[in-house]
N, C-alpha and C positions, 0 to 999 in steps of 0.2 A: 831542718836542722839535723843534722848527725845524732843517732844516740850514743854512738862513744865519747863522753866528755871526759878526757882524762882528767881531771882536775877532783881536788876532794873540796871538800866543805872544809877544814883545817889546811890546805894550803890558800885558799884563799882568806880565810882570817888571819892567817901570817903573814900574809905579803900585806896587805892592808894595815896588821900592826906595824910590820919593820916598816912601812913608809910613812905610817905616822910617829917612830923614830927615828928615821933619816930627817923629818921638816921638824921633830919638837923633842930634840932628845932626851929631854928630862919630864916631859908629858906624863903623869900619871895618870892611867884613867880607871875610871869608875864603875863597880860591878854594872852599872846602867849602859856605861858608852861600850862594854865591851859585849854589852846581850844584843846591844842593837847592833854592832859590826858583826856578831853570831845571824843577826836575824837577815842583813843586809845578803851575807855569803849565801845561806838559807834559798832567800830569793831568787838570788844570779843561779845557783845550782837550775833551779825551780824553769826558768826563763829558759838556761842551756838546752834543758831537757823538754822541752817544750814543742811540739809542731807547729810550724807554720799553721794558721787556718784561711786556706783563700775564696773569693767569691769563685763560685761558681752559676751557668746559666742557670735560671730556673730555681735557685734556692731559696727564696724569698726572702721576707723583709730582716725576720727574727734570724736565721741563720745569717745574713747578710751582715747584720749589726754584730758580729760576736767572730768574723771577720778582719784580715790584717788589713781588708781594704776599706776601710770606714777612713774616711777624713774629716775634717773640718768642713767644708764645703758638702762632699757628699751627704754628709747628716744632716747639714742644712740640707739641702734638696730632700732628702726624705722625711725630714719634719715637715715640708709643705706641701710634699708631692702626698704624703699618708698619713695628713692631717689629723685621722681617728686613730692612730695606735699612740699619738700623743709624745711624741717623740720630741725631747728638750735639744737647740740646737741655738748658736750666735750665729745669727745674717752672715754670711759670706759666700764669695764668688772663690769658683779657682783660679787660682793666680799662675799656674804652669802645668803643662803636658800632666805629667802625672795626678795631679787636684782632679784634672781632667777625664784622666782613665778611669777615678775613683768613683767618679760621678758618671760614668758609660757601666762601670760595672755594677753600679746600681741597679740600673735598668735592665742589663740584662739578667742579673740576678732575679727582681722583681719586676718583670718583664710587661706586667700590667700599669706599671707607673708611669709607662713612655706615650701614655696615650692623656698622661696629665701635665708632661712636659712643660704646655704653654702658663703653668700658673706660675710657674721660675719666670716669666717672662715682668712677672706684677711686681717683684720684690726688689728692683732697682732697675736701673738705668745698663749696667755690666750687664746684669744676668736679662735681660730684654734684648742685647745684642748676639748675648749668646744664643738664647734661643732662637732666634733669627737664623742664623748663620750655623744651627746645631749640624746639619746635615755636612756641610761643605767642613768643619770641622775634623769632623769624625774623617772623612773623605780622606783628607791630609793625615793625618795622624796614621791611618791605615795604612795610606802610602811609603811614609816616610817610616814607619816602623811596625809591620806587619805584626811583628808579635810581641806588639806592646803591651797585651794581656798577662804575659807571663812577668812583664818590665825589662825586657831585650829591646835597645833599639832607643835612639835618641830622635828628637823633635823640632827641628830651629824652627821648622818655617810654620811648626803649628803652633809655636811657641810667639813668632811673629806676630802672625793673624790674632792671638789672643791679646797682646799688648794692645796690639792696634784698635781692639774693642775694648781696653780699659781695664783688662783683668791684669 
């Protein structure tokens, strides 16, 4: 993200108020609703200014997690793949190219967890096909979008192949 955000913390609680007067014109609101539109603008500044944080190889599990690239799925997979750090996650498979980068960039992040791979294969029916077919996955996905690590690059046909296993 750029650190030039032109924008203040008072232009965004004005714009915020006039469009909660343009939809309620006679809206009065309450020292309360107007600390939390204070607190909301606060935030967005907060976020603006904020860097990206992305996996990289080798950085393991704790760095990995605090990461833009944590998903739903990949958390699963590292709740089971490193079952001791105790990691809370809901069952889930990826459902598209990218669920699926998340979960490549797991591994090589925490590059010791790909040799536990096959226990994703326990946890349903999806993820049993996936890992099956991990390799030839990856293959396609390389091909079709070489620098899909950075998220450059689109996926039909690995997008395909994963349908076709139920994700």
């Amino acid at each position: 993200m750029n650190d030039t955000v032109n924008v203040s913390q008072i232009d965004i609680v004005s714009a915020i108020l006039n469009k909660i007067h343009e939809a309620c014109p006679n809206q009065l609101l309450s020292p309360c609703q107007v600390n939390t539109i204070h607190n909301a603008a606060t935030m967005v500044l907060e976020v603006l200014h904020t860097r990206e944080v992305r996996a990289a190889p080798g950085i393991g599990l704790e760095a990995w997690l605090r990461t833009e690239d944590v998903g739903a799925s990949s958390k699963f997979m590292a709740s089971i793949l490193a079952q001791e750090h105790g990691i809370k996650a809901m069952p889930t498979h990826p459902i598209d190219p990218s669920d699926f980068a998340r979960c490549r960039k797991l591994l090589s992040a925490v590059p010791e967890l790909e040799d536990r791979l096959e226990l994703m294969a326990d946890q349903s029916e999806v993820w049993k096909r996936l890992v099956e077919r991990w390799s030839e996955i990856c293959e396609l996905m390389d091909e079709e979008a070489p620098n899909w690590t950075s998220g450059e690059g689109r996926c039909p046909k690995t997008f395909s192949l994963m349908k076709e296993l139920g994700c």
